[in-house]
N, CA, C and O atoms as a GROMACS GRO file, in nm:
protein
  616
    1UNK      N    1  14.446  18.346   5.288
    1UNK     CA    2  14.524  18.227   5.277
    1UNK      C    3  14.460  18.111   5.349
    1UNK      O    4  14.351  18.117   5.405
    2UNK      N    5  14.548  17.991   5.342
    2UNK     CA    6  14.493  17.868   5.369
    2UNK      C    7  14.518  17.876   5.547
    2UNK      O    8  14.628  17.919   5.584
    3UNK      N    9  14.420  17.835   5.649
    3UNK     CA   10  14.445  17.914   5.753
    3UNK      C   11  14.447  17.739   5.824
    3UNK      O   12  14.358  17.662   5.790
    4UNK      N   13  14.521  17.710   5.889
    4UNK     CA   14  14.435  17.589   6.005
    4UNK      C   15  14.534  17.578   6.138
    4UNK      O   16  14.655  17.599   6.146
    5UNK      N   17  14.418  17.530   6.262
    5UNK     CA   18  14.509  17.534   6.399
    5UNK      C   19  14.622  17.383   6.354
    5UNK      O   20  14.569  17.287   6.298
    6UNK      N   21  14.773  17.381   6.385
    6UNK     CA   22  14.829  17.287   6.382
    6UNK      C   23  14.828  17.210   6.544
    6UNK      O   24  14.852  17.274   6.647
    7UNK      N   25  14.800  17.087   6.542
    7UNK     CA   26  14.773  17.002   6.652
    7UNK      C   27  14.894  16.937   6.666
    7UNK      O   28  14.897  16.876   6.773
    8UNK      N   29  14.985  16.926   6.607
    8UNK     CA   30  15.118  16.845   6.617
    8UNK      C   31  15.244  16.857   6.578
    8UNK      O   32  15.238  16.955   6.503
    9UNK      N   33  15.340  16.825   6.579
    9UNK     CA   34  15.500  16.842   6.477
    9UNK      C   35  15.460  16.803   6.389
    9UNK      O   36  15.377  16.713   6.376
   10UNK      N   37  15.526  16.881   6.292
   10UNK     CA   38  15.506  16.874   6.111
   10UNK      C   39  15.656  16.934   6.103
   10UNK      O   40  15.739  16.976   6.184
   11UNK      N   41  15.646  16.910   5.922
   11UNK     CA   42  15.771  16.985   5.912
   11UNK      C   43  15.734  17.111   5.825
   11UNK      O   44  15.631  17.144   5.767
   12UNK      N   45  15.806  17.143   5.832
   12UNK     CA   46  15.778  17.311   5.751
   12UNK      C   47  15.840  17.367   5.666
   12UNK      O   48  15.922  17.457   5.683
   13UNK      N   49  15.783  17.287   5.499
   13UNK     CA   50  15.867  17.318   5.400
   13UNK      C   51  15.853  17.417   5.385
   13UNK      O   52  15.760  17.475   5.442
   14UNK      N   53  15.953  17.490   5.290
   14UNK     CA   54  15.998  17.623   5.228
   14UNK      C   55  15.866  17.660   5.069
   14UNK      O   56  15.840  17.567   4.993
   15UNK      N   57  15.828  17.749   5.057
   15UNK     CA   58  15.733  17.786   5.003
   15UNK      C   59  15.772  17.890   4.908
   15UNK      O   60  15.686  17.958   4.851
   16UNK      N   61  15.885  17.905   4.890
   16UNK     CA   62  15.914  18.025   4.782
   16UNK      C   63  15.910  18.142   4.851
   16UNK      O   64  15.992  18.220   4.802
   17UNK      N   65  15.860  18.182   4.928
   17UNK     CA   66  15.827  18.325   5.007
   17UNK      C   67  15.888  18.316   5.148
   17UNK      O   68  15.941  18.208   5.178
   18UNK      N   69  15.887  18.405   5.230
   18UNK     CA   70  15.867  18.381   5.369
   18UNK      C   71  15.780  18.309   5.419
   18UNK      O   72  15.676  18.303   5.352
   19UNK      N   73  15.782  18.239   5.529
   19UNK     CA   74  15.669  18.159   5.624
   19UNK      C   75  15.638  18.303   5.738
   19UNK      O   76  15.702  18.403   5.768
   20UNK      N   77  15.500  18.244   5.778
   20UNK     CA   78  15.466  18.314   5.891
   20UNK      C   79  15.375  18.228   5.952
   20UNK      O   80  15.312  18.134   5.902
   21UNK      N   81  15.374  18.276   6.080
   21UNK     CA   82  15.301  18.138   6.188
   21UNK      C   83  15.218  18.236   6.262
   21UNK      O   84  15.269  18.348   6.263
   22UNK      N   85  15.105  18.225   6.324
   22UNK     CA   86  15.010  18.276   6.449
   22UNK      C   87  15.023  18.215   6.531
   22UNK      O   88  15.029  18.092   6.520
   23UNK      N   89  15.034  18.292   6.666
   23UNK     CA   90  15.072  18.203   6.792
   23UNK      C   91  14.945  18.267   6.928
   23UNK      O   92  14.927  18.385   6.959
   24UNK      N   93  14.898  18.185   6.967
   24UNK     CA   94  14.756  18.276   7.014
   24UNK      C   95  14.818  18.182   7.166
   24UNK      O   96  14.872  18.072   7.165
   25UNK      N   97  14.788  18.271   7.288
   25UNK     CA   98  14.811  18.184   7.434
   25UNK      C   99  14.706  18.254   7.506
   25UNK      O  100  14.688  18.376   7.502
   26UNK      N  101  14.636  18.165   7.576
   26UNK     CA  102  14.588  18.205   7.663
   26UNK      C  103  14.606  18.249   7.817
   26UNK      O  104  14.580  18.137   7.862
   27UNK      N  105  14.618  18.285   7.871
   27UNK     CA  106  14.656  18.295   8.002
   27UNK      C  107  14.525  18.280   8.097
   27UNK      O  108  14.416  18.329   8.070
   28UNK      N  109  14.566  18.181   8.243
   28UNK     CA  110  14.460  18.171   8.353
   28UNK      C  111  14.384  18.289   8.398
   28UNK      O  112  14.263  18.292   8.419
   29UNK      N  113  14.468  18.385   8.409
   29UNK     CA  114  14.433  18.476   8.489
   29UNK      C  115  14.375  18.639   8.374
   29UNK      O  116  14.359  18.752   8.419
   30UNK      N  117  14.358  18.601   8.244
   30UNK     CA  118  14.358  18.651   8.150
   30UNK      C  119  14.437  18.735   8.079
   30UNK      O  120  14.427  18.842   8.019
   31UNK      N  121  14.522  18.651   8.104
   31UNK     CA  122  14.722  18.760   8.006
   31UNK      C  123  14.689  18.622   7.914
   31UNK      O  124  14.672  18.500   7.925
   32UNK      N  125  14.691  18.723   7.822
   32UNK     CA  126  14.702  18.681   7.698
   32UNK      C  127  14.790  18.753   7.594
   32UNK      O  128  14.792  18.875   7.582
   33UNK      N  129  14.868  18.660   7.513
   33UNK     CA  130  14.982  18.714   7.419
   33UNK      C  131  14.908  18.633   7.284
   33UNK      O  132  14.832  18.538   7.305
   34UNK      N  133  14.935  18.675   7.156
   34UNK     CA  134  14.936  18.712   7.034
   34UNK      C  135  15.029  18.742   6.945
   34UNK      O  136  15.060  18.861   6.932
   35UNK      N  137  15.086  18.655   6.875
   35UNK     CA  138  15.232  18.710   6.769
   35UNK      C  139  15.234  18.643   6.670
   35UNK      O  140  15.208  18.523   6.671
   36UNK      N  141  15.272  18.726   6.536
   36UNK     CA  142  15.313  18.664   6.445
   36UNK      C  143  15.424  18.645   6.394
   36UNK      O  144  15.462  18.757   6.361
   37UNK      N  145  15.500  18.571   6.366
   37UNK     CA  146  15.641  18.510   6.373
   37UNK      C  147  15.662  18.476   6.236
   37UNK      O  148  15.596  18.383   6.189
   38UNK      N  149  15.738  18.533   6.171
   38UNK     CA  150  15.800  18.571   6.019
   38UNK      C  151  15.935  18.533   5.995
   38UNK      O  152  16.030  18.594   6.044
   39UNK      N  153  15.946  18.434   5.923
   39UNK     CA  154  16.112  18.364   5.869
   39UNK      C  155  16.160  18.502   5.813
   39UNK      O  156  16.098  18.578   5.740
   40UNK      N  157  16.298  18.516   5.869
   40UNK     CA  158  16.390  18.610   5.834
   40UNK      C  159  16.437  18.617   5.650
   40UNK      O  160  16.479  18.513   5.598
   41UNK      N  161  16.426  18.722   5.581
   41UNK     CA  162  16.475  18.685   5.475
   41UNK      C  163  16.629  18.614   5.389
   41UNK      O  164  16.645  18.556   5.282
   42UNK      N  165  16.722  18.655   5.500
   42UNK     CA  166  16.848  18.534   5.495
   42UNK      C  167  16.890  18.591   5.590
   42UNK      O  168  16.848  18.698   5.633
   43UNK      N  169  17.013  18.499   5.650
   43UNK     CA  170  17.051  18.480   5.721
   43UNK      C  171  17.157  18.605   5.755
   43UNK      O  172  17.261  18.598   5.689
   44UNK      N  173  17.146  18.743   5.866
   44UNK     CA  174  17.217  18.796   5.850
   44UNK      C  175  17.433  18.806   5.891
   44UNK      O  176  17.511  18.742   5.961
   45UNK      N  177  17.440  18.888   5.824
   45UNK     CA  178  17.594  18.886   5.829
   45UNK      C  179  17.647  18.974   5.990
   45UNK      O  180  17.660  19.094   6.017
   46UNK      N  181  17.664  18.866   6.058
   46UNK     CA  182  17.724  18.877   6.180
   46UNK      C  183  17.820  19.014   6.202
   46UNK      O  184  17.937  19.006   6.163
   47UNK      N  185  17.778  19.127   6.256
   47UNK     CA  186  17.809  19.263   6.314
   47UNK      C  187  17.849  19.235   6.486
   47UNK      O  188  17.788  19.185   6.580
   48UNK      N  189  17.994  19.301   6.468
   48UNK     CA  190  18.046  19.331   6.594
   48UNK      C  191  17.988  19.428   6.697
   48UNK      O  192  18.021  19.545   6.675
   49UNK      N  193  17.904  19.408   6.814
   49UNK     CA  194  17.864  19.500   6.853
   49UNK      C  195  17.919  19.597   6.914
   49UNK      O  196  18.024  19.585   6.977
   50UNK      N  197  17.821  19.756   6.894
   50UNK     CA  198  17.948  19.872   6.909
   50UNK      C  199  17.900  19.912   7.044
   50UNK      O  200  17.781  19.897   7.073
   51UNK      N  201  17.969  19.953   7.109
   51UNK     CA  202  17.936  19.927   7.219
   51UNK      C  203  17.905  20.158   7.237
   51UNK      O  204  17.993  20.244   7.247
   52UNK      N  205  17.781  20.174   7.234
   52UNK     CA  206  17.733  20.303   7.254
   52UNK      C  207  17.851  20.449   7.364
   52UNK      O  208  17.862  20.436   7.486
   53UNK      N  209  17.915  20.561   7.295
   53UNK     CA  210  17.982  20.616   7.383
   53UNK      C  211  17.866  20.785   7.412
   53UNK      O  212  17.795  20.855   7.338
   54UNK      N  213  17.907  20.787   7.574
   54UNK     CA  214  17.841  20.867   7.631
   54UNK      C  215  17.710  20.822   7.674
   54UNK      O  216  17.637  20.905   7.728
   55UNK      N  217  17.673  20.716   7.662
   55UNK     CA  218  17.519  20.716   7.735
   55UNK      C  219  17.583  20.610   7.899
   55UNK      O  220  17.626  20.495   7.886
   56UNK      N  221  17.576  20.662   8.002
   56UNK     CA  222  17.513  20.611   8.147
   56UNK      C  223  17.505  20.450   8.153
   56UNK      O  224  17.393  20.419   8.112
   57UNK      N  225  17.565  20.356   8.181
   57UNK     CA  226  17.566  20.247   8.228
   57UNK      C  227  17.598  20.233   8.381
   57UNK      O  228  17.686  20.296   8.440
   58UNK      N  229  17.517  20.145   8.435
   58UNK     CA  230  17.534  20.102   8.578
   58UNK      C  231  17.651  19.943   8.648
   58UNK      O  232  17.652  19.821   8.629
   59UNK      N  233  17.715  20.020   8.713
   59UNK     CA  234  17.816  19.907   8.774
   59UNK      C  235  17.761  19.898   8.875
   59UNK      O  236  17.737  19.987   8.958
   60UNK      N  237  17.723  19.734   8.878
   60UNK     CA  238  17.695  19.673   9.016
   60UNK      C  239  17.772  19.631   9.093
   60UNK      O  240  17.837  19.537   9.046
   61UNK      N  241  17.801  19.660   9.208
   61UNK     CA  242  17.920  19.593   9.322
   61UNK      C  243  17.825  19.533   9.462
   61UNK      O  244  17.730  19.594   9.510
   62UNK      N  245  17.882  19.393   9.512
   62UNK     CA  246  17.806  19.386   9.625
   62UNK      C  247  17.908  19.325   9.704
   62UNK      O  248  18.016  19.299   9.650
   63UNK      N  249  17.884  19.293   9.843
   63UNK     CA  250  17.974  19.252   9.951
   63UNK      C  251  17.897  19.187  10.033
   63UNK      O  252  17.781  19.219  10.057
   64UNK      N  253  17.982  19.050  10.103
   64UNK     CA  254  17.922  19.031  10.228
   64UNK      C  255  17.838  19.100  10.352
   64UNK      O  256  17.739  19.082  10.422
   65UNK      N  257  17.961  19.203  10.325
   65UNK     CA  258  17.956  19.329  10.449
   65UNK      C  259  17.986  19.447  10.427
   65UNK      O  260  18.049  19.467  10.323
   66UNK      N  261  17.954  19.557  10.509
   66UNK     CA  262  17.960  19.680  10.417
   66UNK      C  263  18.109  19.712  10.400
   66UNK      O  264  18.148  19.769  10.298
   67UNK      N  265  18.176  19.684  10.478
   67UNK     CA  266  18.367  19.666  10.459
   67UNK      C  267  18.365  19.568  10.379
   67UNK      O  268  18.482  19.588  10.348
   68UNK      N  269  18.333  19.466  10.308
   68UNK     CA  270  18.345  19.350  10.213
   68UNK      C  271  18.300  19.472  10.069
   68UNK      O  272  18.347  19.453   9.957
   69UNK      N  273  18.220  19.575  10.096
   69UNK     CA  274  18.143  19.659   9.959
   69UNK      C  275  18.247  19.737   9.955
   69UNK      O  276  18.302  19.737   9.845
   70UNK      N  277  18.296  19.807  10.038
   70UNK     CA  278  18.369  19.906  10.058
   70UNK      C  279  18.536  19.840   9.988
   70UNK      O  280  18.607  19.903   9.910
   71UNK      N  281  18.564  19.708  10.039
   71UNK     CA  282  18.708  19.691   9.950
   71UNK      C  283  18.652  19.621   9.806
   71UNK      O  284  18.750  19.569   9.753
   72UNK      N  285  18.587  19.609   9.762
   72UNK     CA  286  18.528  19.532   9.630
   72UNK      C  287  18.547  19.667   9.589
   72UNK      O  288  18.654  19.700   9.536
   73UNK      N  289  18.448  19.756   9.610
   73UNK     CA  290  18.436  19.843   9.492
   73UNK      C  291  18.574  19.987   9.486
   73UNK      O  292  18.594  20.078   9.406
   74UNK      N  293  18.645  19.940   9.619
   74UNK     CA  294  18.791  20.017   9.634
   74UNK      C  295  18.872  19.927   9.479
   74UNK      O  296  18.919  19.998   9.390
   75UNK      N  297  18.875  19.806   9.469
   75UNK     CA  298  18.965  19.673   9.426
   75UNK      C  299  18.875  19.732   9.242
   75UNK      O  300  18.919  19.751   9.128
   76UNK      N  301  18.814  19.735   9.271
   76UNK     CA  302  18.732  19.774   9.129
   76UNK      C  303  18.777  19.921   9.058
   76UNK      O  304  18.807  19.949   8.942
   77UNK      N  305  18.769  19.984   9.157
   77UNK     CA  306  18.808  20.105   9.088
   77UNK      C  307  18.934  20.145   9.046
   77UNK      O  308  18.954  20.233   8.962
   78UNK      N  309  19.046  20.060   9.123
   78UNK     CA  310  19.189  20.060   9.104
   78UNK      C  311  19.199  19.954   8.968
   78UNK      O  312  19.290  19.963   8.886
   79UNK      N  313  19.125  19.884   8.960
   79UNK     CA  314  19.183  19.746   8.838
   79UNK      C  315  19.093  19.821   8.637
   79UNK      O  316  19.123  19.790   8.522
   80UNK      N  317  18.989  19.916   8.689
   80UNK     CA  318  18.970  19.970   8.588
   80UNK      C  319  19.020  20.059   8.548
   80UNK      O  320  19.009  20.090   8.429
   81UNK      N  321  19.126  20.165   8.677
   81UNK     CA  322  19.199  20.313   8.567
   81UNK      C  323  19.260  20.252   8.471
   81UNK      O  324  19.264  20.129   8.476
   82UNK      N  325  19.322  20.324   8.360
   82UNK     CA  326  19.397  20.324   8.265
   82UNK      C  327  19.405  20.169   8.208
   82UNK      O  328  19.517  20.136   8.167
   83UNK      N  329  19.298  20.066   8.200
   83UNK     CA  330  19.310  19.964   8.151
   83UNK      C  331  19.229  19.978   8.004
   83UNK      O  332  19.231  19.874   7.938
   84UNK      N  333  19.166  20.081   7.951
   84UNK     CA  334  19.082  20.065   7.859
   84UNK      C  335  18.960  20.022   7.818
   84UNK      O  336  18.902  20.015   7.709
   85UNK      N  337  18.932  19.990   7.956
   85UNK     CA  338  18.792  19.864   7.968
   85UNK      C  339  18.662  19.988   7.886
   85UNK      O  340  18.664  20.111   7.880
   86UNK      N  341  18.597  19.922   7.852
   86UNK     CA  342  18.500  19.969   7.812
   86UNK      C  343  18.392  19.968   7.920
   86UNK      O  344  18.383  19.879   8.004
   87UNK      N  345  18.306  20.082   7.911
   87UNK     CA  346  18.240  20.064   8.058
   87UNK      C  347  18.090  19.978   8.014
   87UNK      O  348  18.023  19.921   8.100
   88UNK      N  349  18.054  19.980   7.877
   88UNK     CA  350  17.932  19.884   7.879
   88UNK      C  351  18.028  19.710   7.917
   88UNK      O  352  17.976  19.645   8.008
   89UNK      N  353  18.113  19.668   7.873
   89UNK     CA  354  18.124  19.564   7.886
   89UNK      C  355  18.146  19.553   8.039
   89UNK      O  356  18.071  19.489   8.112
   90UNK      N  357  18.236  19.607   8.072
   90UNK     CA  358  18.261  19.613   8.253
   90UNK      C  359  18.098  19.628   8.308
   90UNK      O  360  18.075  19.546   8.396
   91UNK      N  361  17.986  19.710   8.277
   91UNK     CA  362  17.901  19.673   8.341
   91UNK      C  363  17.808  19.517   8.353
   91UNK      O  364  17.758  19.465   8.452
   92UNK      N  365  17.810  19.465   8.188
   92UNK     CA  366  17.748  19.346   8.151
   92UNK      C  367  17.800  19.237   8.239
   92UNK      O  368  17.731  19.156   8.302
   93UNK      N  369  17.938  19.246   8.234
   93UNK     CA  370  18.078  19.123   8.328
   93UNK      C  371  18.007  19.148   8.435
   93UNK      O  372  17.956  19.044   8.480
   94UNK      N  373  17.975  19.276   8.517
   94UNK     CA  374  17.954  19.272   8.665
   94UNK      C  375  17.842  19.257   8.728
   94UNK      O  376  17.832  19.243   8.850
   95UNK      N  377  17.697  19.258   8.601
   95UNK     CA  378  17.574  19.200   8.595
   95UNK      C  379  17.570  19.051   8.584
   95UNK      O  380  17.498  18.987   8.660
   96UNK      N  381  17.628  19.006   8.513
   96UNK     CA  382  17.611  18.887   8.442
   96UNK      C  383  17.682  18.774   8.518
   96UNK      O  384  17.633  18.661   8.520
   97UNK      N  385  17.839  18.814   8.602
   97UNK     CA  386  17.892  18.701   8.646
   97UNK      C  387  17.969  18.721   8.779
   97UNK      O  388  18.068  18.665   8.824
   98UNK      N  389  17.850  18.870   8.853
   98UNK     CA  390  17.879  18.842   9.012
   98UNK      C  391  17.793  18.757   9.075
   98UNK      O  392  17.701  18.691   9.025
   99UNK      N  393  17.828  18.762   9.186
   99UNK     CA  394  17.700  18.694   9.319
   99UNK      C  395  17.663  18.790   9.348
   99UNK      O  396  17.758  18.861   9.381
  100UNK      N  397  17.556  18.847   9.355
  100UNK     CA  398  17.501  18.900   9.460
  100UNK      C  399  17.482  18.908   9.538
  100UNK      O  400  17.367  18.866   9.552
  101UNK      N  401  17.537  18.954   9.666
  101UNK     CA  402  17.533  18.965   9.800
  101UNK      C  403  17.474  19.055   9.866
  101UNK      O  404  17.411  19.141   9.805
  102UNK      N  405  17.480  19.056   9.985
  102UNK     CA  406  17.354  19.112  10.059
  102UNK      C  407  17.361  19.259  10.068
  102UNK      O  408  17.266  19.336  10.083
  103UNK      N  409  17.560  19.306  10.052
  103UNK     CA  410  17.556  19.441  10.081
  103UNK      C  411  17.549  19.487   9.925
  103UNK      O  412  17.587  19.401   9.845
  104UNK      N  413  17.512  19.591   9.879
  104UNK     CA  414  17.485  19.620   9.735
  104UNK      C  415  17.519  19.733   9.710
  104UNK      O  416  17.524  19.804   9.811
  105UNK      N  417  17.550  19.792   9.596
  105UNK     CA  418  17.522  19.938   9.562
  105UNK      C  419  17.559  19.948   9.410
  105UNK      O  420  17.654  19.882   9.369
  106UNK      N  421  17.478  20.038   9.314
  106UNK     CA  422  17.520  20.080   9.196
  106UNK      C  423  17.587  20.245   9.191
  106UNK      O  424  17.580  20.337   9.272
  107UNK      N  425  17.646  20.235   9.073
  107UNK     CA  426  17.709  20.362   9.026
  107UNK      C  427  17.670  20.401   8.879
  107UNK      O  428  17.611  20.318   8.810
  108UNK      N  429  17.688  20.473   8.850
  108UNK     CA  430  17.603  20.514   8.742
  108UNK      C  431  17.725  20.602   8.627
  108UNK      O  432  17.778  20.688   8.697
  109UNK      N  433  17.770  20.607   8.514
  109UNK     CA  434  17.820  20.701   8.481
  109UNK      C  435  17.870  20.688   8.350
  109UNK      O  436  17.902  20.570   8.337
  110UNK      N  437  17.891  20.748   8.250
  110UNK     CA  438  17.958  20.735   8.152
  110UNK      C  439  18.047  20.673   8.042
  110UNK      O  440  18.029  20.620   7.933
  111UNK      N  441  18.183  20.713   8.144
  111UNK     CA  442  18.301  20.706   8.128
  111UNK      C  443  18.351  20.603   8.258
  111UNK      O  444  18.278  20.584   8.355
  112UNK      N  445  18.482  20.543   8.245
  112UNK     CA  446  18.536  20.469   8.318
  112UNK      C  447  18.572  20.549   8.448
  112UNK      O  448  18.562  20.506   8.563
  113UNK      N  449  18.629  20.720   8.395
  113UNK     CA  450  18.646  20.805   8.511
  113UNK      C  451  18.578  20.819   8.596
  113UNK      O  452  18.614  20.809   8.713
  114UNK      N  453  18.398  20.859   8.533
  114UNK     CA  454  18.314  20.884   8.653
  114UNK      C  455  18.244  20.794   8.753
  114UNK      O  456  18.194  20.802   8.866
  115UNK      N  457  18.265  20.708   8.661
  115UNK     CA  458  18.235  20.562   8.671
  115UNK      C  459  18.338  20.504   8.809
  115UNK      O  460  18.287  20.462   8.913
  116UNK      N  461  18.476  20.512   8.789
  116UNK     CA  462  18.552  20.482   8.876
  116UNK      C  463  18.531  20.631   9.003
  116UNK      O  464  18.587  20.619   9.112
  117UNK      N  465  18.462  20.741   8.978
  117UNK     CA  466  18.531  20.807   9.082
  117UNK      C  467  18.343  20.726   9.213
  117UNK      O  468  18.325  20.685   9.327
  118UNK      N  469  18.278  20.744   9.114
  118UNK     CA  470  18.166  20.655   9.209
  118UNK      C  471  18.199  20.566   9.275
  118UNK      O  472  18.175  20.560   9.395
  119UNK      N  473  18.274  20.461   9.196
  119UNK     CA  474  18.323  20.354   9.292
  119UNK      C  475  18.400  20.383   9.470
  119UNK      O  476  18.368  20.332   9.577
  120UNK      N  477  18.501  20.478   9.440
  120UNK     CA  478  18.535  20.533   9.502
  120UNK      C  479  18.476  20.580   9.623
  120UNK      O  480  18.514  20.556   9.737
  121UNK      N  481  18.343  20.676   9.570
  121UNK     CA  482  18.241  20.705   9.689
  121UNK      C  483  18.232  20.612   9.781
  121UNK      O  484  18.267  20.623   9.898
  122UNK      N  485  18.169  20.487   9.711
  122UNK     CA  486  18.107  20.384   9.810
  122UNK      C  487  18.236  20.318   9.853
  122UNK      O  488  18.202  20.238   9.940
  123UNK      N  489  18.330  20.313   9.842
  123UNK     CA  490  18.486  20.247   9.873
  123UNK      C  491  18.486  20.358  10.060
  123UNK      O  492  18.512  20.322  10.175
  124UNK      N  493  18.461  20.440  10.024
  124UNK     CA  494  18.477  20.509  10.172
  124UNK      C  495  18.354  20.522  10.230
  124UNK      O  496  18.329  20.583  10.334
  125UNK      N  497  18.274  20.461  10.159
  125UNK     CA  498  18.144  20.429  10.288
  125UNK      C  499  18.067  20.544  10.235
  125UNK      O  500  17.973  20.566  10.311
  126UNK      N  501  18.071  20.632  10.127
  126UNK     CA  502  17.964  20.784  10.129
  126UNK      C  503  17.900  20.706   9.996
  126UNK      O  504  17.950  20.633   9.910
  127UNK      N  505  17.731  20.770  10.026
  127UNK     CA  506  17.629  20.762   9.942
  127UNK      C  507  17.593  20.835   9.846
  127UNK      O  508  17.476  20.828   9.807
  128UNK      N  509  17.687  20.925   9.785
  128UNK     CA  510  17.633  21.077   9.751
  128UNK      C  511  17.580  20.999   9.606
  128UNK      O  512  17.618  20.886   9.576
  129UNK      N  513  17.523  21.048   9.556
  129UNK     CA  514  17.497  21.029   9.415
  129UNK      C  515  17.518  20.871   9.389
  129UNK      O  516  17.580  20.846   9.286
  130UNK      N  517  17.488  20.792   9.445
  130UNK     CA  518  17.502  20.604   9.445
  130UNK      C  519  17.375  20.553   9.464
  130UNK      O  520  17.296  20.614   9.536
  131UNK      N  521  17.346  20.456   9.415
  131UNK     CA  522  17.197  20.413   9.471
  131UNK      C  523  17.286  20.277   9.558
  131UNK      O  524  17.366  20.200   9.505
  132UNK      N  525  17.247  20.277   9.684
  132UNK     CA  526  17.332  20.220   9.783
  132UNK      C  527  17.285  20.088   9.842
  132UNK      O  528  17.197  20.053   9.763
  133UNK      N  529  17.294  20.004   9.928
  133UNK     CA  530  17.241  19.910   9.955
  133UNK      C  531  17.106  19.972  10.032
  133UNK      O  532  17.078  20.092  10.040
  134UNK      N  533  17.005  19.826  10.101
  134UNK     CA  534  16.896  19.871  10.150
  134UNK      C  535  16.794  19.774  10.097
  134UNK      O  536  16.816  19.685  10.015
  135UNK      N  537  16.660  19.807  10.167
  135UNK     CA  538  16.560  19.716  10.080
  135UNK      C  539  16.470  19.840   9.986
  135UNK      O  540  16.410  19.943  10.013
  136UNK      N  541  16.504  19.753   9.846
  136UNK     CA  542  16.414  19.818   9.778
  136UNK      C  543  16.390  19.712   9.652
  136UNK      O  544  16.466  19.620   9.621
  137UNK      N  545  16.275  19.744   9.592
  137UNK     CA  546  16.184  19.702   9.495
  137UNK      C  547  16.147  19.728   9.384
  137UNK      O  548  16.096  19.840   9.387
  138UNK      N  549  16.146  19.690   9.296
  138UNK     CA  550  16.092  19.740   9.156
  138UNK      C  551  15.957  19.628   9.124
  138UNK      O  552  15.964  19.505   9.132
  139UNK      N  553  15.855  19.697   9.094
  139UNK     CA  554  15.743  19.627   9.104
  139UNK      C  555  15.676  19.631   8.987
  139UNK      O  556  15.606  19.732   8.984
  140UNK      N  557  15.663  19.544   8.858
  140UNK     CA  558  15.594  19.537   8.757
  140UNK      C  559  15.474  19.502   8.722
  140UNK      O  560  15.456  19.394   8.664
  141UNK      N  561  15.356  19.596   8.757
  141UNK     CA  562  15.214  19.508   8.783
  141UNK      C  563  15.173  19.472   8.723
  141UNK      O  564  15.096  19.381   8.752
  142UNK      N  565  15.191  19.515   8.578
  142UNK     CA  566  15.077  19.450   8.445
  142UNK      C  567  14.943  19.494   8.510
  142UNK      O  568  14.924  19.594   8.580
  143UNK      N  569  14.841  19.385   8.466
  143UNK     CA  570  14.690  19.422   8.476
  143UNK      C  571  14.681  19.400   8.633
  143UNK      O  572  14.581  19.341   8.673
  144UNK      N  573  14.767  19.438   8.719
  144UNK     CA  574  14.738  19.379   8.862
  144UNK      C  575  14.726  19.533   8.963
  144UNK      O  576  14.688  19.512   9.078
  145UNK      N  577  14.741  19.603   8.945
  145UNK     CA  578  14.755  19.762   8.997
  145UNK      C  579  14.610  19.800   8.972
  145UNK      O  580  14.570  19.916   8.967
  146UNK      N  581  14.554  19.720   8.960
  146UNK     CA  582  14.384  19.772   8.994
  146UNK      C  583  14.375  19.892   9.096
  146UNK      O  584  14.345  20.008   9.070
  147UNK      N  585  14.404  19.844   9.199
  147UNK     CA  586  14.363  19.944   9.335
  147UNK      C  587  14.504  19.984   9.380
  147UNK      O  588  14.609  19.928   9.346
  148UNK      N  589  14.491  20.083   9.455
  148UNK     CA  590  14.626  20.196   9.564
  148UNK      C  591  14.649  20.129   9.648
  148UNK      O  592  14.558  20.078   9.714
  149UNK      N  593  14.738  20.113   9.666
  149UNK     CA  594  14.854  20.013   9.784
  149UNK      C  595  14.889  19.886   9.785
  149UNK      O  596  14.951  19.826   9.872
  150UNK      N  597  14.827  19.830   9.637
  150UNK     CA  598  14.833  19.654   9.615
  150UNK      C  599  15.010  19.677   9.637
  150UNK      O  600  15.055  19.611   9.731
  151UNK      N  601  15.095  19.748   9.575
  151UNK     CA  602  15.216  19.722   9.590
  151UNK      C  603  15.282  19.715   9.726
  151UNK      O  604  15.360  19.633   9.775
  152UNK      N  605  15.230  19.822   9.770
  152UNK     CA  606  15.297  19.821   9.915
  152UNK      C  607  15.263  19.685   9.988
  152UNK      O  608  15.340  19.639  10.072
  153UNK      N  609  15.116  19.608   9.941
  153UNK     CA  610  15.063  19.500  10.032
  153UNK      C  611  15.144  19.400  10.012
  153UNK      O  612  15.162  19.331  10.112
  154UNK      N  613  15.217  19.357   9.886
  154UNK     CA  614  15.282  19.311   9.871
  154UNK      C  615  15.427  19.265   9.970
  154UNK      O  616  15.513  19.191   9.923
   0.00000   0.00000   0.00000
């Protein structure tokens, strides 16, 4: 096909077919991305999303203080029994539109039950099966993990 770099805004008539575009970036440090980007064939028909049963979602709870974690996620576990909540949405709400504060901890579980009896745990201060407050890290190196201990140097 007819191939050329575009240098400016144009508009982008319709061609009978799909459009497709090349998108080439360079990166400083040599990350470089590559994609080709393809007009959808129409416009699809808007699906309610189902929200997956039995797979493990994480509820985030945090507190000022570890008694600030301890009545949050007490106040949490009482306002989800028997309300019906769905536990992906209750996790998204508690990702999406807490603060994060300094004291932290996730729960991990299913169902609203197991889900709530975790809460619970950390409501009385126990760690069992919780990933709890603390300092920790998740470290994504890409091309940067060359050598052993760059993370820790970090």
């Amino acid at each position: 096909g007819a191939v050329e770099l575009v240098t400016e805004s144009r508009q982008w008539p319709g061609v009978g077919r799909a459009r497709r575009a090349g998108v080439s970036s360079f990166g400083i440090s040599g990350t470089n991305a590559h994609v080709i980007i393809e007009q959808p064939e129409a416009a699809p028909v808007p699906v309610a999303p189902v929200a997956p049963v039995g797979v493990p979602v994480p509820w985030v709870v945090s507190g000022r203080s570890e008694r600030g974690l301890s009545g949050q996620a007490a106040r949490l576990a009482s306002f989800v029994r028997d309300r019906g909540l769905s536990p992906v949405d209750v996790s998204w709400s508690l990702a999406t539109t807490r603060a994060a504060l300094e004291h932290r901890a996730v729960v991990w579980g299913s169902d609203v039950d197991e889900l709530a009896a975790g809460l619970a745990t950390v409501a009385e201060g126990r760690s069992a099966g919780v990933v709890s407050a603390g300092r920790r890290a998740v470290l994504f190196t890409g091309q940067g993990s060359q050598r052993v201990g760059m993370g820790r140097e970090l």
